[in-house]
C-alpha positions as CSV (number, residue, x, y, z in Angstrom):
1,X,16.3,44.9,165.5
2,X,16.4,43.1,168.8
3,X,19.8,41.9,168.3
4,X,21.1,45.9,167.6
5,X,19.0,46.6,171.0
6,X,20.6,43.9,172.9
7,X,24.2,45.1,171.7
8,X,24.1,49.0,172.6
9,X,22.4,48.0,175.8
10,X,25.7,45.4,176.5
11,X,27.8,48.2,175.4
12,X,26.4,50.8,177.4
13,X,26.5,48.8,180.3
14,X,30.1,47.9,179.8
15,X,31.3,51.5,179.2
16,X,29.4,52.4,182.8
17,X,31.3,49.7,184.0
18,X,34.2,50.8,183.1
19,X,33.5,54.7,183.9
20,X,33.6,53.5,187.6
21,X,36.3,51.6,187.4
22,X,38.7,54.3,185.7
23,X,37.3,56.5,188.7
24,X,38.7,53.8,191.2
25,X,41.6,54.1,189.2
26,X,41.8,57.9,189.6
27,X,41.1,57.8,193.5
28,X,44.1,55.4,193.5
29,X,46.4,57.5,191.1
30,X,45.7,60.7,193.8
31,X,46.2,59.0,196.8
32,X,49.4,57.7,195.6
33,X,50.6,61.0,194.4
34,X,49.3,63.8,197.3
35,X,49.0,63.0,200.9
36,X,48.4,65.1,203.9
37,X,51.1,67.5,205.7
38,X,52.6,68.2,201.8
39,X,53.4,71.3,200.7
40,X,50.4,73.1,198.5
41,X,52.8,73.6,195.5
42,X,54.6,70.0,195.3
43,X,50.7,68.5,195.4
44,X,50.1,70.7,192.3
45,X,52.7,69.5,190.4
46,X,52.3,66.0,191.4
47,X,48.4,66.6,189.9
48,X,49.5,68.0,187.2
49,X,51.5,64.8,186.5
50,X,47.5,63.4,186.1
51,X,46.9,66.1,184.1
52,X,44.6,68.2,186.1
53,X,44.5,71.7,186.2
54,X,44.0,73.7,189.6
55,X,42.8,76.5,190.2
56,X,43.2,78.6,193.5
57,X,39.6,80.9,193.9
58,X,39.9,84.4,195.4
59,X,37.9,85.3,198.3
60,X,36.2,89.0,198.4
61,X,39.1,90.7,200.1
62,X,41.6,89.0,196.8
63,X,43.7,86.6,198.9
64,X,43.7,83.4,198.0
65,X,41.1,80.8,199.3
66,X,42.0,77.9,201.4
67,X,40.2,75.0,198.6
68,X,42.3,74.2,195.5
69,X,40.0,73.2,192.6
70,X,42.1,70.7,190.4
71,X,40.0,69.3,187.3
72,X,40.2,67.4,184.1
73,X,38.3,66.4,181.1
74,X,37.4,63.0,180.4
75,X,36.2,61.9,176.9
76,X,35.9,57.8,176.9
77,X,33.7,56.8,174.1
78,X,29.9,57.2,175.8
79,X,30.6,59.8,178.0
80,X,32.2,63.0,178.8
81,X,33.3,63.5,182.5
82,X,34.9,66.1,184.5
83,X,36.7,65.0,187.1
84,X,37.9,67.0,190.3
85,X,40.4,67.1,193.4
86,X,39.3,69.4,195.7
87,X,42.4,70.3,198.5
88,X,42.0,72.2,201.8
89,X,45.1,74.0,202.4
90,X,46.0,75.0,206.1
91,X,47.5,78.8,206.7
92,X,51.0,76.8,207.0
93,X,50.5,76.5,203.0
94,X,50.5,72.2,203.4
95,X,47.6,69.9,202.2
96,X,45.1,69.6,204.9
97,X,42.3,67.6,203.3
98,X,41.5,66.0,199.8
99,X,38.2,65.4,198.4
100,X,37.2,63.6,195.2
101,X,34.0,63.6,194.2
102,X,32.4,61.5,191.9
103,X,32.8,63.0,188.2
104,X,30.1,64.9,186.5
105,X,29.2,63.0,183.5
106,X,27.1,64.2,180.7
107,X,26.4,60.9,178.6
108,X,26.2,61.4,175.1
C-alpha cells in the first residue's frame, strides 16, 4: 500500500513537472511565431499554426475590441489545461502587446 502511495505521488509530481515545462515550451513556441509591429491577421494564422483559436470580443457599440483572445485545450494525462494568448491590437490593426498567462488547469 505504501509502495502504490509512493508511485502516484512520483507520478503526480512528474506530470506537474512536466505541465510547466510544456508551458515554457508554449511561451517559446509564441514568441517565436508573433512579435510586435505584426499585422493582427498574419499573428492569427501564425497561432493557429499552435492550434489556438481566437476570438475577437465586441464592445457595446459592436466594433471590434482591441484584445484578441486565442485559446487551446490541453489534455496530458493528469490534467486538463486551457491555455491562452491574449493580443492588444493598436487602431493601425498591428500586434501591440502579448500576454500569456499561466493555463487554467483543472486536475483530474
Amino acid at each position: 500500500m505504501k509502495r502504490a502511495f509512493e508511485l502516484f505521488a512520483l507520478l503526480l509530481l512528474t506530470t506537474g513537472l512536466a505541465g510547466c515545462l510544456n508551458q515554457a515550451g508554449f511561451e517559446k513556441s509564441v514568441a517565436s511565431r508573433v512579435h510586435l509591429g505584426m499585422m493582427k491577421d498574419d499573428a492569427v494564422s501564425k497561432l493557429s499554426e499552435l492550434k489556438l483559436s481566437c476570438l475577437s470580443p465586441r464592445t457595446a457599440t459592436g466594433s471590434d475590441a482591441s484584445r484578441l483572445d486565442c485559446s487551446r485545450q490541453r489534455p496530458p494525462i493528469l490534467e486538463n489545461c486551457l491555455q491562452r494568448v491574449y493580443i492588444d491590437v493598436s487602431a493601425e490593426g498591428t500586434v501591440s502587446n502579448i500576454t500569456i498567462p499561466e493555463p487554467a488547469c483543472a486536475w483530474l
